[in-house]
N, CA, C and O atoms as CSV, one atom per row, in Angstrom:
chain,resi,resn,atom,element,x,y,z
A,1,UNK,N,N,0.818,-1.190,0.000
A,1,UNK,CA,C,0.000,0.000,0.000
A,1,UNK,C,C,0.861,1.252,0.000
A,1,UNK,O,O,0.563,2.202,-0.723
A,2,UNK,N,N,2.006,1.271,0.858
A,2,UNK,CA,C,2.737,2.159,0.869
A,2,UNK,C,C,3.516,2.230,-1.141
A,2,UNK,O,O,3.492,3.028,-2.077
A,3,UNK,N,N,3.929,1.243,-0.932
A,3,UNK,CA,C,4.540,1.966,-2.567
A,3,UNK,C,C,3.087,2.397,-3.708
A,3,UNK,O,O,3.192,3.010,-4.771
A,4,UNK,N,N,2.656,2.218,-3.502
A,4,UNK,CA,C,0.888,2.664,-4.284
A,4,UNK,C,C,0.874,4.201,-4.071
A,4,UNK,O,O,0.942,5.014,-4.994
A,5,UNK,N,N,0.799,4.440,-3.050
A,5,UNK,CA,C,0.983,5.989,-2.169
A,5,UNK,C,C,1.905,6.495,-3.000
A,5,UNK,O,O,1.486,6.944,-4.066
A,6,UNK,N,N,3.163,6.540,-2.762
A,6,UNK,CA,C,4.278,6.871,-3.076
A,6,UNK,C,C,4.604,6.899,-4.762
A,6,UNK,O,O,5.407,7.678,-5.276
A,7,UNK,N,N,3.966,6.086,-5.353
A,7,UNK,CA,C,3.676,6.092,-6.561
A,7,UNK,C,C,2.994,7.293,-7.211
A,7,UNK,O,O,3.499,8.191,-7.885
A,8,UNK,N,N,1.641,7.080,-6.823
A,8,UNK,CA,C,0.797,7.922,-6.725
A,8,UNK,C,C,1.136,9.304,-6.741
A,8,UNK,O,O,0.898,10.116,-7.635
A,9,UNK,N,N,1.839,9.520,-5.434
A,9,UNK,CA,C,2.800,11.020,-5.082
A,9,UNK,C,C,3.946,11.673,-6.522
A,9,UNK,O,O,3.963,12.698,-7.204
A,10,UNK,N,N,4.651,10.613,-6.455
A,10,UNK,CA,C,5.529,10.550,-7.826
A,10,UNK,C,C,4.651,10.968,-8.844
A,10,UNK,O,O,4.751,12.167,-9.106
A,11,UNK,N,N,3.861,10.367,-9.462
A,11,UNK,CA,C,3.150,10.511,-10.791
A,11,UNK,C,C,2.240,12.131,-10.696
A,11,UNK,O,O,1.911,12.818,-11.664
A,12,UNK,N,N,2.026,12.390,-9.438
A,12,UNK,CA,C,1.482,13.801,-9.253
A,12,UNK,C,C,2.408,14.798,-9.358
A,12,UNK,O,O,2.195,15.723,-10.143
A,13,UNK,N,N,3.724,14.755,-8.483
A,13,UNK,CA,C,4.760,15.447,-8.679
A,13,UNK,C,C,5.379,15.790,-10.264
A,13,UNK,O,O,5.956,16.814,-10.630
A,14,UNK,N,N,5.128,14.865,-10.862
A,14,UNK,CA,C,5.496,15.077,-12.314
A,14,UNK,C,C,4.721,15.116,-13.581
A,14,UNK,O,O,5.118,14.859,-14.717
A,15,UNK,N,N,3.541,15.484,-13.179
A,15,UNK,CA,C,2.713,15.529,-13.824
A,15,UNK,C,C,2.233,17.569,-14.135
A,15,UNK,O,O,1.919,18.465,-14.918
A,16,UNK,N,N,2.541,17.142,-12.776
A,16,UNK,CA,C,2.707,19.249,-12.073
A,16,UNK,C,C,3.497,19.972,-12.837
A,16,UNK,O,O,3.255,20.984,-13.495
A,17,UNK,N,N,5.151,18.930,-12.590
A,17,UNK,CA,C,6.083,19.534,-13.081
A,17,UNK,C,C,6.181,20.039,-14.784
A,17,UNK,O,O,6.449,21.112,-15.324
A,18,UNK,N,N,5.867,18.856,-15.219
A,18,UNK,CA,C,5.442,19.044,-16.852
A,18,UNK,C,C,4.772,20.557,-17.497
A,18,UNK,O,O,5.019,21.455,-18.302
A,19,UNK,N,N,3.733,20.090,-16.481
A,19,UNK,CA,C,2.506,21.664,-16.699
A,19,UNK,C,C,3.235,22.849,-16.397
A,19,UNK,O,O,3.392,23.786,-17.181
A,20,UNK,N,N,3.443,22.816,-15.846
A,20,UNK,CA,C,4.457,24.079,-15.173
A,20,UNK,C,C,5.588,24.336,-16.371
A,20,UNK,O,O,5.091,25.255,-17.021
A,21,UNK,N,N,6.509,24.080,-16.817
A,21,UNK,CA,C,7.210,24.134,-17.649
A,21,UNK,C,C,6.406,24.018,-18.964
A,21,UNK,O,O,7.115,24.429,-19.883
A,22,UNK,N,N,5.369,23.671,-19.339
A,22,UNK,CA,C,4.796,23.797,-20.715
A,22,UNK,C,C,4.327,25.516,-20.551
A,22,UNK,O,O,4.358,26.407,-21.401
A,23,UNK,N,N,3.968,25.549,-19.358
A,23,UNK,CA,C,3.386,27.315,-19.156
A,23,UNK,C,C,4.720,28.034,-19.633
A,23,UNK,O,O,4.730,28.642,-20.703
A,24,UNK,N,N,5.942,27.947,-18.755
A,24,UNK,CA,C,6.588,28.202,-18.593
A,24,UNK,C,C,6.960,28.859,-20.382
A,24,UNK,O,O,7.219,30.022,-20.691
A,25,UNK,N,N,6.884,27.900,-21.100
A,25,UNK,CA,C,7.409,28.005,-22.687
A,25,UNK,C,C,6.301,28.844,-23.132
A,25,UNK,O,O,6.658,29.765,-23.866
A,26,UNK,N,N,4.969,28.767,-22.868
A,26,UNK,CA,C,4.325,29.198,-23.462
A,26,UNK,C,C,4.592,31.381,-23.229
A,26,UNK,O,O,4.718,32.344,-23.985
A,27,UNK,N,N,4.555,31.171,-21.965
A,27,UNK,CA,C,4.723,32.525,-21.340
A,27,UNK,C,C,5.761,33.300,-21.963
A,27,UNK,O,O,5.806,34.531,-21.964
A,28,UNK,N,N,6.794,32.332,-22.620
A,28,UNK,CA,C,7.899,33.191,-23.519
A,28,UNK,C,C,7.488,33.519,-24.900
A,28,UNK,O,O,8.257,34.148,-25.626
A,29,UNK,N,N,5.873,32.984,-25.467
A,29,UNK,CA,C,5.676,33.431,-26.247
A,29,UNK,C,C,4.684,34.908,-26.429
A,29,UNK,O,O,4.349,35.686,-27.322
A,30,UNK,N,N,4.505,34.726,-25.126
A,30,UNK,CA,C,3.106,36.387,-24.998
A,30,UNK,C,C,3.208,37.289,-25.842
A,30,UNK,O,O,4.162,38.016,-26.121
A,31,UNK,N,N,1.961,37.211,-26.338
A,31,UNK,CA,C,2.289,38.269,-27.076
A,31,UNK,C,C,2.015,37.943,-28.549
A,31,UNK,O,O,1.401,38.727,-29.273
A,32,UNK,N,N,2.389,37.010,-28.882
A,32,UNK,CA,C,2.474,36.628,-30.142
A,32,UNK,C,C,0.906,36.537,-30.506
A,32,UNK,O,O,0.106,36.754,-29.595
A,33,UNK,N,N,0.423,36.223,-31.812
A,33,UNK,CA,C,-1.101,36.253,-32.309
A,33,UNK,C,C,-0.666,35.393,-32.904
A,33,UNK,O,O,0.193,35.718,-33.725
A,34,UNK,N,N,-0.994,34.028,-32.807
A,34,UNK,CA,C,-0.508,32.953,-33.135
A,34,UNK,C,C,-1.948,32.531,-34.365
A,34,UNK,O,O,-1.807,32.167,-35.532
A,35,UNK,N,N,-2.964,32.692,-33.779
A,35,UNK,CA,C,-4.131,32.840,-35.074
A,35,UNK,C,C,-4.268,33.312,-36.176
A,35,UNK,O,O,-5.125,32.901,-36.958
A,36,UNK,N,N,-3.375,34.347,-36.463
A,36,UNK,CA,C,-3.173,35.970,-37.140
A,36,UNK,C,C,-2.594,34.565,-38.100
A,36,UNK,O,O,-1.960,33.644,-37.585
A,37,UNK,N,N,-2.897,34.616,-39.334
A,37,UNK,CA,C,-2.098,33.700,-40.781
A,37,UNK,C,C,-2.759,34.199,-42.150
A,37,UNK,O,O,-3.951,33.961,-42.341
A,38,UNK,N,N,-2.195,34.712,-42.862
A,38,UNK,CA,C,-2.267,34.962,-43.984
A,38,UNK,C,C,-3.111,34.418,-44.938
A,38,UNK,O,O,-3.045,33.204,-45.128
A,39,UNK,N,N,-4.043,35.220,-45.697
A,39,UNK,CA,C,-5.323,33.952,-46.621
A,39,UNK,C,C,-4.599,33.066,-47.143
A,39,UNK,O,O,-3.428,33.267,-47.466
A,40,UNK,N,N,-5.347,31.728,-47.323
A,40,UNK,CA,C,-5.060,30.948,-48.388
A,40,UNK,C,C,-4.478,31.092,-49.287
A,40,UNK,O,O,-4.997,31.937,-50.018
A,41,UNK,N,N,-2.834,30.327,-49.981
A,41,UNK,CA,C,-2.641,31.098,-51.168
A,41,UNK,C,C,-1.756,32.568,-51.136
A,41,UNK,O,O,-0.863,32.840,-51.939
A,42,UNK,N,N,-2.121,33.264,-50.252
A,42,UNK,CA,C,-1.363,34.243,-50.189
A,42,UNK,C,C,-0.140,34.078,-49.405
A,42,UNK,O,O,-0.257,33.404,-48.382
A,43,UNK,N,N,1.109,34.600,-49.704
A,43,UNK,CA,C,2.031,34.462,-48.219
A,43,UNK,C,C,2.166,35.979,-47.963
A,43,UNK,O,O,2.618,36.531,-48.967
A,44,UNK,N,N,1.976,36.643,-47.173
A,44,UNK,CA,C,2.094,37.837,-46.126
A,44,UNK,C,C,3.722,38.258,-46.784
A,44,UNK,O,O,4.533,37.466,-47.266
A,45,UNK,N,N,3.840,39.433,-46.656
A,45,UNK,CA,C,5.259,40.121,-46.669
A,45,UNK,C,C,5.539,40.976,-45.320
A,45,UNK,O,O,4.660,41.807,-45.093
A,46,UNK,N,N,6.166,40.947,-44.766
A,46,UNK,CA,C,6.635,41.407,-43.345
A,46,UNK,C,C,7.688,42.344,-43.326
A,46,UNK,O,O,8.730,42.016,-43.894
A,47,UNK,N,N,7.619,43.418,-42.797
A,47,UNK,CA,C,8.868,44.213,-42.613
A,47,UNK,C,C,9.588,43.699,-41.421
A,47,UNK,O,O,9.066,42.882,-40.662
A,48,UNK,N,N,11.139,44.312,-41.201
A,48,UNK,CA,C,11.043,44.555,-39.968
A,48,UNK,C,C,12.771,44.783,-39.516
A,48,UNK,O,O,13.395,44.184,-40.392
A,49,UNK,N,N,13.666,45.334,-38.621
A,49,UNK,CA,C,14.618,45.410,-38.116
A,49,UNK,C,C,15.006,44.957,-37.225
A,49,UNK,O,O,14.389,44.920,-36.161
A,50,UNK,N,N,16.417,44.372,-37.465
A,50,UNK,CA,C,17.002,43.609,-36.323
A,50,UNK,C,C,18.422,43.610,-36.545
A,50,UNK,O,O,18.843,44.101,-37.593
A,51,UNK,N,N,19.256,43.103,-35.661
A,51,UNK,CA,C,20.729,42.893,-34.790
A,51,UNK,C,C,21.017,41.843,-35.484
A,51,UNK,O,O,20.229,40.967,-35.127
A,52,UNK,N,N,21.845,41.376,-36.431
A,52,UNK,CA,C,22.491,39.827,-36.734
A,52,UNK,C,C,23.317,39.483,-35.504
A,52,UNK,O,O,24.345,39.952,-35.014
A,53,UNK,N,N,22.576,38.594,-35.219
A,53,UNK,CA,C,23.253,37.610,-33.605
A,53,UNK,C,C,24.434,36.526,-34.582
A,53,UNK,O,O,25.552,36.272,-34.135
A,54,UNK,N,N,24.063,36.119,-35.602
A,54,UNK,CA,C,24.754,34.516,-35.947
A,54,UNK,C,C,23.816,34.818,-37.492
A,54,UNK,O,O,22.780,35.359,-37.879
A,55,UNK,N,N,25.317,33.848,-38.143
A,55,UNK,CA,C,25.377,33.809,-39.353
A,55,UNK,C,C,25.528,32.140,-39.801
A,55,UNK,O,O,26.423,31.573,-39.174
A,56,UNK,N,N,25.004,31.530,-40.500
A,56,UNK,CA,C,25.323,30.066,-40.895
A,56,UNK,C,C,24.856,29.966,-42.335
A,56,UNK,O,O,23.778,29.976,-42.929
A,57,UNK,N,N,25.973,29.877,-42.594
A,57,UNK,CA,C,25.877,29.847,-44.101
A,57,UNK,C,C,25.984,28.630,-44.671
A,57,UNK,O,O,25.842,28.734,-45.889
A,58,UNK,N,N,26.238,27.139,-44.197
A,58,UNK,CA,C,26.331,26.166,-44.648
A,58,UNK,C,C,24.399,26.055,-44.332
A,58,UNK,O,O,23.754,25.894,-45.368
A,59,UNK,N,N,23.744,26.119,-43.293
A,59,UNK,CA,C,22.699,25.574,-43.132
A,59,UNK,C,C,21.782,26.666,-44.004
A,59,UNK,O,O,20.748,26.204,-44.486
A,60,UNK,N,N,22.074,28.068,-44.246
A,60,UNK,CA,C,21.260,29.371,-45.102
A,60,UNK,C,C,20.407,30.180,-44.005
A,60,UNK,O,O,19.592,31.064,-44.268
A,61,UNK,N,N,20.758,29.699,-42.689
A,61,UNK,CA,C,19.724,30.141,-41.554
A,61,UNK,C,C,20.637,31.404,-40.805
A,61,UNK,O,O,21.860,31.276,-40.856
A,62,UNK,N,N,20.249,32.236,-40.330
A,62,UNK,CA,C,20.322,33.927,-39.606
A,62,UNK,C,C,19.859,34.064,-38.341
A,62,UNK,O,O,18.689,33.690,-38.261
A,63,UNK,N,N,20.266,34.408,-37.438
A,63,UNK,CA,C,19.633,34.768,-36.175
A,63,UNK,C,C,19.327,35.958,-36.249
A,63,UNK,O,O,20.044,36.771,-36.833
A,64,UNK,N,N,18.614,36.154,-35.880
A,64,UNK,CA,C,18.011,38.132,-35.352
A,64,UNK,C,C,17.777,38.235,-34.446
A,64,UNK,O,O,17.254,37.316,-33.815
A,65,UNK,N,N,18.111,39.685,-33.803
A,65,UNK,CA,C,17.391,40.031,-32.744
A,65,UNK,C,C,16.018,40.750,-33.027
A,65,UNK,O,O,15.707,41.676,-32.279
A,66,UNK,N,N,15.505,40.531,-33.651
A,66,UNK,CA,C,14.544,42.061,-34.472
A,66,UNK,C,C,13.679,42.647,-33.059
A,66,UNK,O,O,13.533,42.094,-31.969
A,67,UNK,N,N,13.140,44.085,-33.582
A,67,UNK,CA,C,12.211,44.529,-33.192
A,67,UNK,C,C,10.233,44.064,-33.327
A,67,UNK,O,O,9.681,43.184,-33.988
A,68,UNK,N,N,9.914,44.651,-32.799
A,68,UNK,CA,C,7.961,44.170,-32.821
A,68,UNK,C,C,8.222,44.131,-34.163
A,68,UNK,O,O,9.193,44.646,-34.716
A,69,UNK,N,N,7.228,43.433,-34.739
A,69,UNK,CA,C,6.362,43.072,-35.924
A,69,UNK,C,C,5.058,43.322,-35.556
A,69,UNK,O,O,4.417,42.680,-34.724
A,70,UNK,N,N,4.646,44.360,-36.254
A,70,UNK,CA,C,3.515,45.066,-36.252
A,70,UNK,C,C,2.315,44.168,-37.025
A,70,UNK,O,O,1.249,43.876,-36.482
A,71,UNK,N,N,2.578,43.904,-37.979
A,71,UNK,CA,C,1.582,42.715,-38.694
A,71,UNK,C,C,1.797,41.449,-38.766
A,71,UNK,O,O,1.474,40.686,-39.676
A,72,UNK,N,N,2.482,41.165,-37.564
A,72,UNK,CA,C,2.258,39.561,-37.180
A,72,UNK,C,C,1.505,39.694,-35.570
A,72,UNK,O,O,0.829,38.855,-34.975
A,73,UNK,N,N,1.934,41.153,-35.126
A,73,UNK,CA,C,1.262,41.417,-33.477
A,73,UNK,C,C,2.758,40.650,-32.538
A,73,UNK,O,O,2.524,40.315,-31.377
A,74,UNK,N,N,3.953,40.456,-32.991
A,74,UNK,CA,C,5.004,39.848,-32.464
A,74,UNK,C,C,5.816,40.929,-31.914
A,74,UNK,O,O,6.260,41.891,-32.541
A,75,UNK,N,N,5.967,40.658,-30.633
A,75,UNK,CA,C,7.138,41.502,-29.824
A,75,UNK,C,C,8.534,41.230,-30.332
A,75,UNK,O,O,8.722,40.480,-31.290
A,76,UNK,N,N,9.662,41.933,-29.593
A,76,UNK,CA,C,11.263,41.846,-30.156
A,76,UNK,C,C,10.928,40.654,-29.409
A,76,UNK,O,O,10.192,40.394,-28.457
A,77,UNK,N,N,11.991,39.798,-30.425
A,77,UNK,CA,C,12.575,38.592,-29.985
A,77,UNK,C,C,13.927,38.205,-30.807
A,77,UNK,O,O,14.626,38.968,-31.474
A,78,UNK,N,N,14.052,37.229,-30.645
A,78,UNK,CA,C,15.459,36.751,-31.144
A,78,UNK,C,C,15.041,35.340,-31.830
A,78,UNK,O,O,14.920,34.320,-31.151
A,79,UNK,N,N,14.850,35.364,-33.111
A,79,UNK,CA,C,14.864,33.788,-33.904
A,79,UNK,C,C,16.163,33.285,-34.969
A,79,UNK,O,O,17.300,33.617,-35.305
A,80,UNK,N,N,15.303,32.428,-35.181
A,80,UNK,CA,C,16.116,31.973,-36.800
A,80,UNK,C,C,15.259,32.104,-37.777
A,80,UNK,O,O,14.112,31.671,-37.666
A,81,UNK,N,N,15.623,32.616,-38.689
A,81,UNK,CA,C,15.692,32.772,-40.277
A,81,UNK,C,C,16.284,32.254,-40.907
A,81,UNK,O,O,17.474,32.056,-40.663
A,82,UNK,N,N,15.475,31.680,-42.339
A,82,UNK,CA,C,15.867,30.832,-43.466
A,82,UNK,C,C,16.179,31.713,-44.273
A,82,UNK,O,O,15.529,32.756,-44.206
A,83,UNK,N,N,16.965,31.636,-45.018
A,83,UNK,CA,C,17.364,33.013,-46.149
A,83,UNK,C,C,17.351,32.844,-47.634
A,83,UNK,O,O,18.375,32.588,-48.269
A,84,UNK,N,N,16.148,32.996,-48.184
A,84,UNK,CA,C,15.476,32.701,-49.555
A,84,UNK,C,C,16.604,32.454,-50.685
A,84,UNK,O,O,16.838,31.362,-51.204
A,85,UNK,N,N,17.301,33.752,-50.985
A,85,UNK,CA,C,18.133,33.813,-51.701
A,85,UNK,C,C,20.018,33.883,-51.077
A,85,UNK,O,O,20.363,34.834,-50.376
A,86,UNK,N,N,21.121,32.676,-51.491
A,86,UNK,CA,C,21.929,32.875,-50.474
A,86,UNK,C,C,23.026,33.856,-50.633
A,86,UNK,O,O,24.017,33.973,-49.912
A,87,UNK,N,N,22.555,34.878,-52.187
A,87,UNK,CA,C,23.523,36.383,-52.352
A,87,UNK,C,C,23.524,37.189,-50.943
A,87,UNK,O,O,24.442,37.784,-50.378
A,88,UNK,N,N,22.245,37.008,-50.599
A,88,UNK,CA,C,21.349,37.699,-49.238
A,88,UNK,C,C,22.538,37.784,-48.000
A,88,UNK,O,O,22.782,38.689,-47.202
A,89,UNK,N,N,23.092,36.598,-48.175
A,89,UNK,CA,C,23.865,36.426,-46.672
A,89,UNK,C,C,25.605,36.945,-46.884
A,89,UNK,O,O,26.576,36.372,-46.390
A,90,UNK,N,N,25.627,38.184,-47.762
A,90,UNK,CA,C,26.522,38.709,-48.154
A,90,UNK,C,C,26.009,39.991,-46.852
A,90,UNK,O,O,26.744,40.425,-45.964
A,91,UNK,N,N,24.963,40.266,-47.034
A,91,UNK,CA,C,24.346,41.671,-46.353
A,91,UNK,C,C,23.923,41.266,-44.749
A,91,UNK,O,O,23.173,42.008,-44.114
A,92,UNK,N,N,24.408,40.176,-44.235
A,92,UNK,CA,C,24.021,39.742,-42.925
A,92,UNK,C,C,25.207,39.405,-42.118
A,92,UNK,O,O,25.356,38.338,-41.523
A,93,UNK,N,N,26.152,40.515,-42.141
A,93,UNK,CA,C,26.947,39.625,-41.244
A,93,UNK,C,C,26.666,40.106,-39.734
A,93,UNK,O,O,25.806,40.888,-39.330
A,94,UNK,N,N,27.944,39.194,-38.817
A,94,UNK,CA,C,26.981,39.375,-37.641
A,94,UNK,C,C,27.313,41.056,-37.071
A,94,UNK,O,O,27.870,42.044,-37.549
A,95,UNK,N,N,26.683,40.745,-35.901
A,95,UNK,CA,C,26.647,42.314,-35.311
A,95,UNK,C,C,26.191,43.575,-36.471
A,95,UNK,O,O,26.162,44.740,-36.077
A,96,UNK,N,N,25.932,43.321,-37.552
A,96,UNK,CA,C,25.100,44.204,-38.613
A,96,UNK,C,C,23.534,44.448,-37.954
A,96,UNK,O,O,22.631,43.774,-37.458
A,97,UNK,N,N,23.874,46.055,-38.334
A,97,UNK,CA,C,21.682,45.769,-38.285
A,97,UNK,C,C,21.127,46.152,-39.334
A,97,UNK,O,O,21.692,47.051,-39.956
A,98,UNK,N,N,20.487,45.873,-39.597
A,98,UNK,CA,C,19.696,45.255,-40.737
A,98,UNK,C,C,18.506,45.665,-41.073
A,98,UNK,O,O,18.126,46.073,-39.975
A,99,UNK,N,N,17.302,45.931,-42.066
A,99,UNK,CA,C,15.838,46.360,-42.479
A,99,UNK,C,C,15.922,45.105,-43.449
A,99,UNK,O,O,16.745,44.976,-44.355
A,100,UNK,N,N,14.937,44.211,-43.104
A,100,UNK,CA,C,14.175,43.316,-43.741
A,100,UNK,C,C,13.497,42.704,-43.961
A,100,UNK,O,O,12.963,42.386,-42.898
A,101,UNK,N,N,12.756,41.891,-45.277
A,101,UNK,CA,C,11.818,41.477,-45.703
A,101,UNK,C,C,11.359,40.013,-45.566
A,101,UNK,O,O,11.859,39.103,-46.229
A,102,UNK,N,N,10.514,39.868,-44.789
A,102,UNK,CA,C,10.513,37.955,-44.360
A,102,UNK,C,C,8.784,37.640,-44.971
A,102,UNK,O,O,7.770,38.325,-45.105
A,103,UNK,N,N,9.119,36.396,-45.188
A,103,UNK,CA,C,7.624,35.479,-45.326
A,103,UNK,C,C,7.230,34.438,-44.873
A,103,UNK,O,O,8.143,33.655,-45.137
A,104,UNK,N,N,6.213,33.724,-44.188
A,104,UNK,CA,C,5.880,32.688,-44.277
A,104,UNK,C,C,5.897,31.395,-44.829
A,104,UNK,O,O,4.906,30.933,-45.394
A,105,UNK,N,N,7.063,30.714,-44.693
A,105,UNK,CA,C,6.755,29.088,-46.192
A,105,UNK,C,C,6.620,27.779,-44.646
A,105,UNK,O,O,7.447,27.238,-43.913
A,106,UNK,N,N,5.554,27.759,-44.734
A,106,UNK,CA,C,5.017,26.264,-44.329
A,106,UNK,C,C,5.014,26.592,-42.877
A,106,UNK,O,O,4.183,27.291,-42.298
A,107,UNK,N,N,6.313,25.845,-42.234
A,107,UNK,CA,C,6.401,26.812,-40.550
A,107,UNK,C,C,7.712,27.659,-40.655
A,107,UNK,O,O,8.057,28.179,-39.594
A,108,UNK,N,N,8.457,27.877,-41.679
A,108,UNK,CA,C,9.665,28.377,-41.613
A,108,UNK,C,C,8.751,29.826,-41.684
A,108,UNK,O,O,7.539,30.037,-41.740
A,109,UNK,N,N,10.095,30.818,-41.648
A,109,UNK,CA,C,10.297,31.961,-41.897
A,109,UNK,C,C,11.518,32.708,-42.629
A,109,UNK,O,O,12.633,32.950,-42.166
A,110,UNK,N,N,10.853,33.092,-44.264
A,110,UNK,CA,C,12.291,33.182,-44.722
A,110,UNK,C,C,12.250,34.881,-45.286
A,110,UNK,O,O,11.414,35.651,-45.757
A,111,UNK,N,N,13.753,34.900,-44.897
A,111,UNK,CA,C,14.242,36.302,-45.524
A,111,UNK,C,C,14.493,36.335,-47.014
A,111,UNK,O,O,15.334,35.643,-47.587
A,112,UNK,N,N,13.265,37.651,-47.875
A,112,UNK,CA,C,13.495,37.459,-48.882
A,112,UNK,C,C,14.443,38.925,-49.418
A,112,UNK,O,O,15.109,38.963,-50.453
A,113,UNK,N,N,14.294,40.041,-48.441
A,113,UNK,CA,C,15.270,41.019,-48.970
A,113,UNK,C,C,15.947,41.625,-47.850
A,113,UNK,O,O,15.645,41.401,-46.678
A,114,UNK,N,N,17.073,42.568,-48.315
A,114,UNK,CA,C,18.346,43.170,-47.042
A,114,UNK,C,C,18.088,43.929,-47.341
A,114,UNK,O,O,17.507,43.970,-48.425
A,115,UNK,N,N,18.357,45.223,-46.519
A,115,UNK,CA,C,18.336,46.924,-47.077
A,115,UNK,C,C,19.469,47.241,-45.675
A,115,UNK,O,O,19.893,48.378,-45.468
């Protein structure tokens, strides 16, 4: 009976813990309008400015720090970017800041212009 208990206790304890840390992730996304998606067919064009954190040019992917995104409803954050065209990653090096053009493909997010 006692290990039943104790079981029991265990499987509650970590069941808590889970939840708690799924919040936890979620809470780093606040903010975001995760509903907000572009019609059918269409892909959205996005402005926006940011900090090159990291450059990877074997994989074509960019870190940013960017600022809000006004038409996604997204606060500054720091992601990765796929980079459409790879002339592009001539104009990204790191510690650069940057004005640019991103889109939607599937769940990625790719950079289609530098300024």
């Amino acid at each position: 009976m006692k290990n039943s208990a104790r079981t029991s206790l265990l499987l509650a304890l970590l069941l808590s813990t889970g939840s708690a840390m799924a919040q936890a992730k979620m809470d780093e996304m606040k903010g975001m309008d995760m509903a907000k998606k572009p019609s059918a067919g269409v892909s959205a064009k996005h402005m926006a400015t940011g900090l090159v954190k990291k450059v990877d040019a074997k994989t074509g992917v960019v870190t940013l720090a960017h600022e809000p995104v006004k038409t996604l409803n997204w606060p500054a954050m720091t992601m990765g970017f796929k980079v459409k065209d790879k002339m592009l990653m001539d104009k990204l090096g790191e510690g650069k800041k940057v004005a640019f053009e991103f889109m939607q493909d599937g769940s990625d997010y790719v950079i289609t212009a530098v300024k």
